[in-house]
C-alpha beads as a LAMMPS data file, in Angstrom:
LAMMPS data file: protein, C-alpha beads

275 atoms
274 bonds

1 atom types
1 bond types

-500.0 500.0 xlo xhi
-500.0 500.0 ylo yhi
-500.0 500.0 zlo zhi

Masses

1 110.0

Atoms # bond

1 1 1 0.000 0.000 0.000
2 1 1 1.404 3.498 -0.745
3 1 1 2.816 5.673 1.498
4 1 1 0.804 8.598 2.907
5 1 1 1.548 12.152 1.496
6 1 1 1.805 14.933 4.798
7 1 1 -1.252 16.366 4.417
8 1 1 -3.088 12.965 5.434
9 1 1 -4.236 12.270 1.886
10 1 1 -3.182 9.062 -0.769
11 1 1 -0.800 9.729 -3.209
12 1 1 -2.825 10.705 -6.011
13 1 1 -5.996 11.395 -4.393
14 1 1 -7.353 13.759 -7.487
15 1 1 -10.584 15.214 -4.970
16 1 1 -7.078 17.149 -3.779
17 1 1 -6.625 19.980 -5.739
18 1 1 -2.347 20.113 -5.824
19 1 1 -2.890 16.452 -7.340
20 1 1 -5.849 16.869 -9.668
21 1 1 -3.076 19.742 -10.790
22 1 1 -0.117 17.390 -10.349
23 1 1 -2.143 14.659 -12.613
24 1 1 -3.356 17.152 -15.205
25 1 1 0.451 18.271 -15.534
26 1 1 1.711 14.930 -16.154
27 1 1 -0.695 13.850 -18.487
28 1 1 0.280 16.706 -21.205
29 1 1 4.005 17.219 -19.897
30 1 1 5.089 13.930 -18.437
31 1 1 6.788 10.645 -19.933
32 1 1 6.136 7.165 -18.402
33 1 1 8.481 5.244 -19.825
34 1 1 8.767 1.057 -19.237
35 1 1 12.270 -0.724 -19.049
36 1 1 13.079 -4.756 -18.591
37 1 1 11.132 -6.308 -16.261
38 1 1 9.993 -3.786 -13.183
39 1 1 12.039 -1.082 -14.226
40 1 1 11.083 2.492 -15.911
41 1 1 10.465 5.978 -14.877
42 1 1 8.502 8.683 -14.827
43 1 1 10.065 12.233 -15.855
44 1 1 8.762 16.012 -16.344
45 1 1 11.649 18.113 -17.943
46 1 1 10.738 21.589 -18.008
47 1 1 12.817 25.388 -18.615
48 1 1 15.269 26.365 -15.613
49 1 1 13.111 29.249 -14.665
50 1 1 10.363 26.870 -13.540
51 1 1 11.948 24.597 -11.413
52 1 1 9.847 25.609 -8.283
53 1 1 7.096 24.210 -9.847
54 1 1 9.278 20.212 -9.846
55 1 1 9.554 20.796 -6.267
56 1 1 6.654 21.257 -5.517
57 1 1 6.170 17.844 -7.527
58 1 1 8.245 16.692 -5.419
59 1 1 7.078 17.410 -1.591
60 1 1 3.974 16.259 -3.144
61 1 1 5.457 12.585 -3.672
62 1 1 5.845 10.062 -0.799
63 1 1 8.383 8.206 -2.827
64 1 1 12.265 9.287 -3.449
65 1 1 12.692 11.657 -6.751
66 1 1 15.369 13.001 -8.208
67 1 1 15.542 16.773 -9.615
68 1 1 18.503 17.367 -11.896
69 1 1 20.026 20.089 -14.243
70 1 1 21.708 20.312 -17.341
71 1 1 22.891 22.770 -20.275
72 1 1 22.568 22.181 -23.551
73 1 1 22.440 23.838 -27.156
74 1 1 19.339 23.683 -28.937
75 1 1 17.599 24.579 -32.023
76 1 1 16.391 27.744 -30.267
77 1 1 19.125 28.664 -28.238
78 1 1 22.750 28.983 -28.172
79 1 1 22.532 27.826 -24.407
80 1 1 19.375 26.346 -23.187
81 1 1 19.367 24.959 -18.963
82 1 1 16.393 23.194 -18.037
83 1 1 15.742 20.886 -14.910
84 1 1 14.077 17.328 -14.680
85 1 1 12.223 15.888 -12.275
86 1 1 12.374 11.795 -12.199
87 1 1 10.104 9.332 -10.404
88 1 1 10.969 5.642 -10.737
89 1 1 8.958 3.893 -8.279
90 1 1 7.119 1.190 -9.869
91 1 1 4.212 1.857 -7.409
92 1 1 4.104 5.230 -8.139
93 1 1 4.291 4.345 -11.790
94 1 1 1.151 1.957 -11.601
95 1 1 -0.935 4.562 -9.578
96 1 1 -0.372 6.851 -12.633
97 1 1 -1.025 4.407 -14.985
98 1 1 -3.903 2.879 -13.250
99 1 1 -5.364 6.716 -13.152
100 1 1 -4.998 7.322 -16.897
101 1 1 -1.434 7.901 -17.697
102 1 1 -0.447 6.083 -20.172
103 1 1 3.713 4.514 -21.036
104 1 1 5.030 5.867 -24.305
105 1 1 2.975 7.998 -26.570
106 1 1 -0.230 9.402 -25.448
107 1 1 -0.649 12.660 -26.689
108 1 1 -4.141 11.622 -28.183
109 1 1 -5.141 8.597 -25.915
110 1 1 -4.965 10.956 -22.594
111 1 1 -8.605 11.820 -21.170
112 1 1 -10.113 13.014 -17.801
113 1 1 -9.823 10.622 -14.633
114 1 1 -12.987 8.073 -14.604
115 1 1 -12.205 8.259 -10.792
116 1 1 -13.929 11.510 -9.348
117 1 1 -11.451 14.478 -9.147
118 1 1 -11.121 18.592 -9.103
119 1 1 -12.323 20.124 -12.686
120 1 1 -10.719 22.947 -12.096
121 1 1 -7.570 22.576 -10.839
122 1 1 -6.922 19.382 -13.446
123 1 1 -7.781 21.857 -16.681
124 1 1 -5.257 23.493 -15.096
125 1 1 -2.970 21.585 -15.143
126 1 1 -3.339 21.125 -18.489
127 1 1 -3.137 24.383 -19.864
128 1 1 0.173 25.019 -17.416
129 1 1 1.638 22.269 -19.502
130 1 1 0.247 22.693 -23.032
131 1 1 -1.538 26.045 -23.018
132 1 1 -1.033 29.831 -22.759
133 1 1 -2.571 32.345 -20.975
134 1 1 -1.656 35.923 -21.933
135 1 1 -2.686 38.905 -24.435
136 1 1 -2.835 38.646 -27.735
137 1 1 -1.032 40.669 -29.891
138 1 1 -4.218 43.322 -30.305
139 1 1 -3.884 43.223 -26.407
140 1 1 -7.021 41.497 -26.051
141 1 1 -6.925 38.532 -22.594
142 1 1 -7.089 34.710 -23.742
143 1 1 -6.760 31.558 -22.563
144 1 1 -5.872 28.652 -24.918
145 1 1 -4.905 25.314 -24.957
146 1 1 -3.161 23.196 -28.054
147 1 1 -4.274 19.543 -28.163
148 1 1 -4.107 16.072 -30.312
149 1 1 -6.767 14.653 -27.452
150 1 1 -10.174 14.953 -28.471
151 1 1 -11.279 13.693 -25.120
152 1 1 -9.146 16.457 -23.282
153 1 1 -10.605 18.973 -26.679
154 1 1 -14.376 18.431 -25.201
155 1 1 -13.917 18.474 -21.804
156 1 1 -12.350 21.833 -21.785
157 1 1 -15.378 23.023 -24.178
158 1 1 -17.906 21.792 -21.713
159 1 1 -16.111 23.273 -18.784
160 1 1 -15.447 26.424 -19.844
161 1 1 -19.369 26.727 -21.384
162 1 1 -20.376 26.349 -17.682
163 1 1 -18.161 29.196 -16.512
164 1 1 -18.220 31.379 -19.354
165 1 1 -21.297 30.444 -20.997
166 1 1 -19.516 30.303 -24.306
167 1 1 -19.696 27.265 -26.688
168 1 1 -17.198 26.178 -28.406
169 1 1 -17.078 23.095 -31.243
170 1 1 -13.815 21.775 -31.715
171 1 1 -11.816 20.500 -34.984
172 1 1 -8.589 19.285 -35.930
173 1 1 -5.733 21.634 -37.536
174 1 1 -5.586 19.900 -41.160
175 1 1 -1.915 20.749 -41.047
176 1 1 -1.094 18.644 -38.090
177 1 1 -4.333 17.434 -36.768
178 1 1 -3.831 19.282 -33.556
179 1 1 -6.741 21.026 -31.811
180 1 1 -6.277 24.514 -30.703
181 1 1 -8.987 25.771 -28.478
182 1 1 -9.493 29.471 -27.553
183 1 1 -11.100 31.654 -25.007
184 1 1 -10.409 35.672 -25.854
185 1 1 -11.769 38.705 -24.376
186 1 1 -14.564 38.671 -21.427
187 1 1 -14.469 34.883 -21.556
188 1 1 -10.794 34.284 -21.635
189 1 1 -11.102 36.403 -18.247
190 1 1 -13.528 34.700 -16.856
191 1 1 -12.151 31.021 -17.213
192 1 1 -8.643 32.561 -15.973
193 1 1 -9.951 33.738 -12.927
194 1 1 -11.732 30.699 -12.183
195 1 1 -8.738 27.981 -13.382
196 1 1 -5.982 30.200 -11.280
197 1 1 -7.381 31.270 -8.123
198 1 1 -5.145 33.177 -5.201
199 1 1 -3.089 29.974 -3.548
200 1 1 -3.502 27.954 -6.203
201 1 1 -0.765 25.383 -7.329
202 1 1 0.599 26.321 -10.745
203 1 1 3.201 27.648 -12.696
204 1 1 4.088 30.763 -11.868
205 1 1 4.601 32.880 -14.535
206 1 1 1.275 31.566 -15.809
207 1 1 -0.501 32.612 -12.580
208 1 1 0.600 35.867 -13.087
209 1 1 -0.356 36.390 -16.478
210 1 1 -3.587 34.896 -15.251
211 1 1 -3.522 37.487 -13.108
212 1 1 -3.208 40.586 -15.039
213 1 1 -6.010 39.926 -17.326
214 1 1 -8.430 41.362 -14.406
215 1 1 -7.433 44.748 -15.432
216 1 1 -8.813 44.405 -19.110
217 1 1 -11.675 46.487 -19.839
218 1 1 -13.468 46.205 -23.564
219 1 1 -12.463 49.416 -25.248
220 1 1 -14.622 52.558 -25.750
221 1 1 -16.384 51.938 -29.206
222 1 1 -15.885 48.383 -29.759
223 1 1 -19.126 46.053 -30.223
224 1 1 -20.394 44.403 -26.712
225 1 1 -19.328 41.144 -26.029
226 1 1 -22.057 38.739 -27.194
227 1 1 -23.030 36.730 -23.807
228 1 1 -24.424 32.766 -24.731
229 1 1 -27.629 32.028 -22.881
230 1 1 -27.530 29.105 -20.657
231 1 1 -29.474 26.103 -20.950
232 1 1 -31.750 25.266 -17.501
233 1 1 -33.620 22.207 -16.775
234 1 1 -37.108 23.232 -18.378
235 1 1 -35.738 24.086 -21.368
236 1 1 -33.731 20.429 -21.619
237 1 1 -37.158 19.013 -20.906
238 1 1 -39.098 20.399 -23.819
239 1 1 -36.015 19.646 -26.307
240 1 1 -36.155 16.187 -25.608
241 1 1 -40.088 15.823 -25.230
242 1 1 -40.552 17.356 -28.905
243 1 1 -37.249 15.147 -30.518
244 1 1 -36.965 18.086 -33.013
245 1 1 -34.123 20.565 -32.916
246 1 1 -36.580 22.559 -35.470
247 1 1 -39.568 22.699 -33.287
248 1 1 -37.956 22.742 -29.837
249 1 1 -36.162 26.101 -31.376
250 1 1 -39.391 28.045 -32.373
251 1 1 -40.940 26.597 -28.863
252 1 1 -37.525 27.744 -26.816
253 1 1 -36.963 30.783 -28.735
254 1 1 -33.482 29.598 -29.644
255 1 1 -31.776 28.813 -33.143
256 1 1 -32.078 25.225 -33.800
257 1 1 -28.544 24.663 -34.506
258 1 1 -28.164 25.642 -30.458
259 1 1 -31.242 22.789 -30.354
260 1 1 -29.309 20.190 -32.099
261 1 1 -25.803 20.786 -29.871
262 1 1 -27.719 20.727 -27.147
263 1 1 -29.157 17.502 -28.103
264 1 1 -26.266 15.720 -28.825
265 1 1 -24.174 16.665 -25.547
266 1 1 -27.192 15.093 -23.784
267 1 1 -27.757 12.253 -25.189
268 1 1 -23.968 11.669 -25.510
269 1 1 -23.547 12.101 -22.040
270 1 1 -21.444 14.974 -22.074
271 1 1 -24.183 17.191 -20.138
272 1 1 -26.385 15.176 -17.397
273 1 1 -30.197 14.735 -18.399
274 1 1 -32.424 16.867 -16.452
275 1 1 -34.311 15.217 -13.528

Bonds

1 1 1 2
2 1 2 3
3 1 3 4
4 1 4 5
5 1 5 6
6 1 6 7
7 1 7 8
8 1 8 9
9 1 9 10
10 1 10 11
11 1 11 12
12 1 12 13
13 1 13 14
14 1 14 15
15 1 15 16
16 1 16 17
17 1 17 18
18 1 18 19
19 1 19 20
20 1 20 21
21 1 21 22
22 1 22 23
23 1 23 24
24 1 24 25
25 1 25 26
26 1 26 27
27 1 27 28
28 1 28 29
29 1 29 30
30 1 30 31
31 1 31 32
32 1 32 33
33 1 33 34
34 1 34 35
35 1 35 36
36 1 36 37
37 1 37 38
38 1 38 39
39 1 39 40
40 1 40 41
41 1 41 42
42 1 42 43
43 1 43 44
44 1 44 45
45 1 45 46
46 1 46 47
47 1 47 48
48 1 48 49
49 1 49 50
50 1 50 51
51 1 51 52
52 1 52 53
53 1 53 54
54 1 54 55
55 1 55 56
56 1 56 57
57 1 57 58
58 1 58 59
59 1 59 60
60 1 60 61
61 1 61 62
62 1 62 63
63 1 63 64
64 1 64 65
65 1 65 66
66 1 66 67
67 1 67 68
68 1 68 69
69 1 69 70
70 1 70 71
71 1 71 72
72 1 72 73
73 1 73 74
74 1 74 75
75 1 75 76
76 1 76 77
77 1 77 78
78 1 78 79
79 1 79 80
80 1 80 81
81 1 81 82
82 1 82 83
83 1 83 84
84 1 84 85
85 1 85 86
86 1 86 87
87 1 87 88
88 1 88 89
89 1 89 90
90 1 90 91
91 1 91 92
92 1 92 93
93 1 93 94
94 1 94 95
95 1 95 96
96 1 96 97
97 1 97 98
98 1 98 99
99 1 99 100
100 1 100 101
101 1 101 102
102 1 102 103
103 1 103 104
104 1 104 105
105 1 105 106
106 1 106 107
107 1 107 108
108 1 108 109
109 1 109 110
110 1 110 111
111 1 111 112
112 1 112 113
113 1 113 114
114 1 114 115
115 1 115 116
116 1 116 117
117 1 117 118
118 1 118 119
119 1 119 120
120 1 120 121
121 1 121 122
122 1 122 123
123 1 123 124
124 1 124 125
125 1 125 126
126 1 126 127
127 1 127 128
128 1 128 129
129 1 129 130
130 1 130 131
131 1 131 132
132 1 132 133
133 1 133 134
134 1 134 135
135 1 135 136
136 1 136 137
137 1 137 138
138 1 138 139
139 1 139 140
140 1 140 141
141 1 141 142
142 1 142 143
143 1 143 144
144 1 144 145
145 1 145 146
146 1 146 147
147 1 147 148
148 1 148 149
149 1 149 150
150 1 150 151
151 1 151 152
152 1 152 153
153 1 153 154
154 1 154 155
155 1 155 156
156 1 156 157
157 1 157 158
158 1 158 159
159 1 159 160
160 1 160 161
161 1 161 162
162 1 162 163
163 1 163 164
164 1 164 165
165 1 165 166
166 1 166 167
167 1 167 168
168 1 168 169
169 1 169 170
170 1 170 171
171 1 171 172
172 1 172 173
173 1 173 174
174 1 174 175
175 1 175 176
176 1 176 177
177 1 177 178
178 1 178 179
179 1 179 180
180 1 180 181
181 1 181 182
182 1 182 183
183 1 183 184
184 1 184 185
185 1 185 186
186 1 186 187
187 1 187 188
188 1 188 189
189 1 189 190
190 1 190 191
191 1 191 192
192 1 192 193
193 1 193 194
194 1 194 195
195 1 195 196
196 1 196 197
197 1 197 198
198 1 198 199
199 1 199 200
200 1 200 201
201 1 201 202
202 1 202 203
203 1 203 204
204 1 204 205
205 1 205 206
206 1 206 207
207 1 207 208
208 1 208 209
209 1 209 210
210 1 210 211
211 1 211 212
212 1 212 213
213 1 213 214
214 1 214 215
215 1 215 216
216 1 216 217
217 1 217 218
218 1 218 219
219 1 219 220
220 1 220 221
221 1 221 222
222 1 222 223
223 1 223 224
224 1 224 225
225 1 225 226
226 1 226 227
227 1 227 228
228 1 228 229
229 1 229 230
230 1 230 231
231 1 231 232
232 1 232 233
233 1 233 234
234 1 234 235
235 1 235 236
236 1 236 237
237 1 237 238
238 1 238 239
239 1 239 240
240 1 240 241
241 1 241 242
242 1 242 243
243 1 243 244
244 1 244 245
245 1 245 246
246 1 246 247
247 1 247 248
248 1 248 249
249 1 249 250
250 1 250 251
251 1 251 252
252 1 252 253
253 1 253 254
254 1 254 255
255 1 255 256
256 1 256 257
257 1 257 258
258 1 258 259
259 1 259 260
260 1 260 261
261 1 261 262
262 1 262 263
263 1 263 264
264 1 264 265
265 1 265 266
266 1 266 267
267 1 267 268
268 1 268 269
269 1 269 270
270 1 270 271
271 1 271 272
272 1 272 273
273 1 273 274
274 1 274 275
Protein backbone atom coordinates (compact mmCIF):
# COMPACT_ATOMS: atom_id res chain seq x y z
CA UNK A 1 0.00 0.00 0.00
CA UNK A 2 1.40 3.50 -0.75
CA UNK A 3 2.82 5.67 1.50
CA UNK A 4 0.80 8.60 2.91
CA UNK A 5 1.55 12.15 1.50
CA UNK A 6 1.81 14.93 4.80
CA UNK A 7 -1.25 16.37 4.42
CA UNK A 8 -3.09 12.96 5.43
CA UNK A 9 -4.24 12.27 1.89
CA UNK A 10 -3.18 9.06 -0.77
CA UNK A 11 -0.80 9.73 -3.21
CA UNK A 12 -2.83 10.70 -6.01
CA UNK A 13 -6.00 11.39 -4.39
CA UNK A 14 -7.35 13.76 -7.49
CA UNK A 15 -10.58 15.21 -4.97
CA UNK A 16 -7.08 17.15 -3.78
CA UNK A 17 -6.62 19.98 -5.74
CA UNK A 18 -2.35 20.11 -5.82
CA UNK A 19 -2.89 16.45 -7.34
CA UNK A 20 -5.85 16.87 -9.67
CA UNK A 21 -3.08 19.74 -10.79
CA UNK A 22 -0.12 17.39 -10.35
CA UNK A 23 -2.14 14.66 -12.61
CA UNK A 24 -3.36 17.15 -15.21
CA UNK A 25 0.45 18.27 -15.53
CA UNK A 26 1.71 14.93 -16.15
CA UNK A 27 -0.69 13.85 -18.49
CA UNK A 28 0.28 16.71 -21.21
CA UNK A 29 4.00 17.22 -19.90
CA UNK A 30 5.09 13.93 -18.44
CA UNK A 31 6.79 10.65 -19.93
CA UNK A 32 6.14 7.17 -18.40
CA UNK A 33 8.48 5.24 -19.83
CA UNK A 34 8.77 1.06 -19.24
CA UNK A 35 12.27 -0.72 -19.05
CA UNK A 36 13.08 -4.76 -18.59
CA UNK A 37 11.13 -6.31 -16.26
CA UNK A 38 9.99 -3.79 -13.18
CA UNK A 39 12.04 -1.08 -14.23
CA UNK A 40 11.08 2.49 -15.91
CA UNK A 41 10.47 5.98 -14.88
CA UNK A 42 8.50 8.68 -14.83
CA UNK A 43 10.07 12.23 -15.86
CA UNK A 44 8.76 16.01 -16.34
CA UNK A 45 11.65 18.11 -17.94
CA UNK A 46 10.74 21.59 -18.01
CA UNK A 47 12.82 25.39 -18.61
CA UNK A 48 15.27 26.37 -15.61
CA UNK A 49 13.11 29.25 -14.66
CA UNK A 50 10.36 26.87 -13.54
CA UNK A 51 11.95 24.60 -11.41
CA UNK A 52 9.85 25.61 -8.28
CA UNK A 53 7.10 24.21 -9.85
CA UNK A 54 9.28 20.21 -9.85
CA UNK A 55 9.55 20.80 -6.27
CA UNK A 56 6.65 21.26 -5.52
CA UNK A 57 6.17 17.84 -7.53
CA UNK A 58 8.25 16.69 -5.42
CA UNK A 59 7.08 17.41 -1.59
CA UNK A 60 3.97 16.26 -3.14
CA UNK A 61 5.46 12.58 -3.67
CA UNK A 62 5.85 10.06 -0.80
CA UNK A 63 8.38 8.21 -2.83
CA UNK A 64 12.27 9.29 -3.45
CA UNK A 65 12.69 11.66 -6.75
CA UNK A 66 15.37 13.00 -8.21
CA UNK A 67 15.54 16.77 -9.61
CA UNK A 68 18.50 17.37 -11.90
CA UNK A 69 20.03 20.09 -14.24
CA UNK A 70 21.71 20.31 -17.34
CA UNK A 71 22.89 22.77 -20.28
CA UNK A 72 22.57 22.18 -23.55
CA UNK A 73 22.44 23.84 -27.16
CA UNK A 74 19.34 23.68 -28.94
CA UNK A 75 17.60 24.58 -32.02
CA UNK A 76 16.39 27.74 -30.27
CA UNK A 77 19.12 28.66 -28.24
CA UNK A 78 22.75 28.98 -28.17
CA UNK A 79 22.53 27.83 -24.41
CA UNK A 80 19.38 26.35 -23.19
CA UNK A 81 19.37 24.96 -18.96
CA UNK A 82 16.39 23.19 -18.04
CA UNK A 83 15.74 20.89 -14.91
CA UNK A 84 14.08 17.33 -14.68
CA UNK A 85 12.22 15.89 -12.28
CA UNK A 86 12.37 11.79 -12.20
CA UNK A 87 10.10 9.33 -10.40
CA UNK A 88 10.97 5.64 -10.74
CA UNK A 89 8.96 3.89 -8.28
CA UNK A 90 7.12 1.19 -9.87
CA UNK A 91 4.21 1.86 -7.41
CA UNK A 92 4.10 5.23 -8.14
CA UNK A 93 4.29 4.35 -11.79
CA UNK A 94 1.15 1.96 -11.60
CA UNK A 95 -0.93 4.56 -9.58
CA UNK A 96 -0.37 6.85 -12.63
CA UNK A 97 -1.02 4.41 -14.98
CA UNK A 98 -3.90 2.88 -13.25
CA UNK A 99 -5.36 6.72 -13.15
CA UNK A 100 -5.00 7.32 -16.90
CA UNK A 101 -1.43 7.90 -17.70
CA UNK A 102 -0.45 6.08 -20.17
CA UNK A 103 3.71 4.51 -21.04
CA UNK A 104 5.03 5.87 -24.31
CA UNK A 105 2.98 8.00 -26.57
CA UNK A 106 -0.23 9.40 -25.45
CA UNK A 107 -0.65 12.66 -26.69
CA UNK A 108 -4.14 11.62 -28.18
CA UNK A 109 -5.14 8.60 -25.92
CA UNK A 110 -4.96 10.96 -22.59
CA UNK A 111 -8.61 11.82 -21.17
CA UNK A 112 -10.11 13.01 -17.80
CA UNK A 113 -9.82 10.62 -14.63
CA UNK A 114 -12.99 8.07 -14.60
CA UNK A 115 -12.20 8.26 -10.79
CA UNK A 116 -13.93 11.51 -9.35
CA UNK A 117 -11.45 14.48 -9.15
CA UNK A 118 -11.12 18.59 -9.10
CA UNK A 119 -12.32 20.12 -12.69
CA UNK A 120 -10.72 22.95 -12.10
CA UNK A 121 -7.57 22.58 -10.84
CA UNK A 122 -6.92 19.38 -13.45
CA UNK A 123 -7.78 21.86 -16.68
CA UNK A 124 -5.26 23.49 -15.10
CA UNK A 125 -2.97 21.58 -15.14
CA UNK A 126 -3.34 21.12 -18.49
CA UNK A 127 -3.14 24.38 -19.86
CA UNK A 128 0.17 25.02 -17.42
CA UNK A 129 1.64 22.27 -19.50
CA UNK A 130 0.25 22.69 -23.03
CA UNK A 131 -1.54 26.04 -23.02
CA UNK A 132 -1.03 29.83 -22.76
CA UNK A 133 -2.57 32.35 -20.98
CA UNK A 134 -1.66 35.92 -21.93
CA UNK A 135 -2.69 38.91 -24.44
CA UNK A 136 -2.83 38.65 -27.73
CA UNK A 137 -1.03 40.67 -29.89
CA UNK A 138 -4.22 43.32 -30.31
CA UNK A 139 -3.88 43.22 -26.41
CA UNK A 140 -7.02 41.50 -26.05
CA UNK A 141 -6.93 38.53 -22.59
CA UNK A 142 -7.09 34.71 -23.74
CA UNK A 143 -6.76 31.56 -22.56
CA UNK A 144 -5.87 28.65 -24.92
CA UNK A 145 -4.91 25.31 -24.96
CA UNK A 146 -3.16 23.20 -28.05
CA UNK A 147 -4.27 19.54 -28.16
CA UNK A 148 -4.11 16.07 -30.31
CA UNK A 149 -6.77 14.65 -27.45
CA UNK A 150 -10.17 14.95 -28.47
CA UNK A 151 -11.28 13.69 -25.12
CA UNK A 152 -9.15 16.46 -23.28
CA UNK A 153 -10.60 18.97 -26.68
CA UNK A 154 -14.38 18.43 -25.20
CA UNK A 155 -13.92 18.47 -21.80
CA UNK A 156 -12.35 21.83 -21.78
CA UNK A 157 -15.38 23.02 -24.18
CA UNK A 158 -17.91 21.79 -21.71
CA UNK A 159 -16.11 23.27 -18.78
CA UNK A 160 -15.45 26.42 -19.84
CA UNK A 161 -19.37 26.73 -21.38
CA UNK A 162 -20.38 26.35 -17.68
CA UNK A 163 -18.16 29.20 -16.51
CA UNK A 164 -18.22 31.38 -19.35
CA UNK A 165 -21.30 30.44 -21.00
CA UNK A 166 -19.52 30.30 -24.31
CA UNK A 167 -19.70 27.26 -26.69
CA UNK A 168 -17.20 26.18 -28.41
CA UNK A 169 -17.08 23.10 -31.24
CA UNK A 170 -13.82 21.78 -31.71
CA UNK A 171 -11.82 20.50 -34.98
CA UNK A 172 -8.59 19.28 -35.93
CA UNK A 173 -5.73 21.63 -37.54
CA UNK A 174 -5.59 19.90 -41.16
CA UNK A 175 -1.91 20.75 -41.05
CA UNK A 176 -1.09 18.64 -38.09
CA UNK A 177 -4.33 17.43 -36.77
CA UNK A 178 -3.83 19.28 -33.56
CA UNK A 179 -6.74 21.03 -31.81
CA UNK A 180 -6.28 24.51 -30.70
CA UNK A 181 -8.99 25.77 -28.48
CA UNK A 182 -9.49 29.47 -27.55
CA UNK A 183 -11.10 31.65 -25.01
CA UNK A 184 -10.41 35.67 -25.85
CA UNK A 185 -11.77 38.71 -24.38
CA UNK A 186 -14.56 38.67 -21.43
CA UNK A 187 -14.47 34.88 -21.56
CA UNK A 188 -10.79 34.28 -21.64
CA UNK A 189 -11.10 36.40 -18.25
CA UNK A 190 -13.53 34.70 -16.86
CA UNK A 191 -12.15 31.02 -17.21
CA UNK A 192 -8.64 32.56 -15.97
CA UNK A 193 -9.95 33.74 -12.93
CA UNK A 194 -11.73 30.70 -12.18
CA UNK A 195 -8.74 27.98 -13.38
CA UNK A 196 -5.98 30.20 -11.28
CA UNK A 197 -7.38 31.27 -8.12
CA UNK A 198 -5.15 33.18 -5.20
CA UNK A 199 -3.09 29.97 -3.55
CA UNK A 200 -3.50 27.95 -6.20
CA UNK A 201 -0.77 25.38 -7.33
CA UNK A 202 0.60 26.32 -10.75
CA UNK A 203 3.20 27.65 -12.70
CA UNK A 204 4.09 30.76 -11.87
CA UNK A 205 4.60 32.88 -14.54
CA UNK A 206 1.27 31.57 -15.81
CA UNK A 207 -0.50 32.61 -12.58
CA UNK A 208 0.60 35.87 -13.09
CA UNK A 209 -0.36 36.39 -16.48
CA UNK A 210 -3.59 34.90 -15.25
CA UNK A 211 -3.52 37.49 -13.11
CA UNK A 212 -3.21 40.59 -15.04
CA UNK A 213 -6.01 39.93 -17.33
CA UNK A 214 -8.43 41.36 -14.41
CA UNK A 215 -7.43 44.75 -15.43
CA UNK A 216 -8.81 44.40 -19.11
CA UNK A 217 -11.68 46.49 -19.84
CA UNK A 218 -13.47 46.21 -23.56
CA UNK A 219 -12.46 49.42 -25.25
CA UNK A 220 -14.62 52.56 -25.75
CA UNK A 221 -16.38 51.94 -29.21
CA UNK A 222 -15.88 48.38 -29.76
CA UNK A 223 -19.13 46.05 -30.22
CA UNK A 224 -20.39 44.40 -26.71
CA UNK A 225 -19.33 41.14 -26.03
CA UNK A 226 -22.06 38.74 -27.19
CA UNK A 227 -23.03 36.73 -23.81
CA UNK A 228 -24.42 32.77 -24.73
CA UNK A 229 -27.63 32.03 -22.88
CA UNK A 230 -27.53 29.10 -20.66
CA UNK A 231 -29.47 26.10 -20.95
CA UNK A 232 -31.75 25.27 -17.50
CA UNK A 233 -33.62 22.21 -16.78
CA UNK A 234 -37.11 23.23 -18.38
CA UNK A 235 -35.74 24.09 -21.37
CA UNK A 236 -33.73 20.43 -21.62
CA UNK A 237 -37.16 19.01 -20.91
CA UNK A 238 -39.10 20.40 -23.82
CA UNK A 239 -36.01 19.65 -26.31
CA UNK A 240 -36.15 16.19 -25.61
CA UNK A 241 -40.09 15.82 -25.23
CA UNK A 242 -40.55 17.36 -28.90
CA UNK A 243 -37.25 15.15 -30.52
CA UNK A 244 -36.97 18.09 -33.01
CA UNK A 245 -34.12 20.57 -32.92
CA UNK A 246 -36.58 22.56 -35.47
CA UNK A 247 -39.57 22.70 -33.29
CA UNK A 248 -37.96 22.74 -29.84
CA UNK A 249 -36.16 26.10 -31.38
CA UNK A 250 -39.39 28.05 -32.37
CA UNK A 251 -40.94 26.60 -28.86
CA UNK A 252 -37.52 27.74 -26.82
CA UNK A 253 -36.96 30.78 -28.74
CA UNK A 254 -33.48 29.60 -29.64
CA UNK A 255 -31.78 28.81 -33.14
CA UNK A 256 -32.08 25.23 -33.80
CA UNK A 257 -28.54 24.66 -34.51
CA UNK A 258 -28.16 25.64 -30.46
CA UNK A 259 -31.24 22.79 -30.35
CA UNK A 260 -29.31 20.19 -32.10
CA UNK A 261 -25.80 20.79 -29.87
CA UNK A 262 -27.72 20.73 -27.15
CA UNK A 263 -29.16 17.50 -28.10
CA UNK A 264 -26.27 15.72 -28.83
CA UNK A 265 -24.17 16.66 -25.55
CA UNK A 266 -27.19 15.09 -23.78
CA UNK A 267 -27.76 12.25 -25.19
CA UNK A 268 -23.97 11.67 -25.51
CA UNK A 269 -23.55 12.10 -22.04
CA UNK A 270 -21.44 14.97 -22.07
CA UNK A 271 -24.18 17.19 -20.14
CA UNK A 272 -26.38 15.18 -17.40
CA UNK A 273 -30.20 14.74 -18.40
CA UNK A 274 -32.42 16.87 -16.45
CA UNK A 275 -34.31 15.22 -13.53
Amino acid sequence: MAEREPSGHQFMDLTVPEYAYMFGFLQADGHLQQSVGRKGKLSVELAARDADLLREFQKLTPYSTSITERTRSTNFAATYTSTTWTLCSLEARTILNDLGLPYGRKSKTIAPPRVEFSGRDYLRGVIDADGSVGYTNKGFPFVSLTTASTAIGHHLCDYAQEVTGVQRMIKRNARDGIYNVLYAMEAGQRLAADLYYPGCLSLARKRAAAGSLAAWARPTGMRSAYTARRWNETEDRVLLKLNSPTAAAEALGRTPQSCNLRMWRLRSGRMPMPR
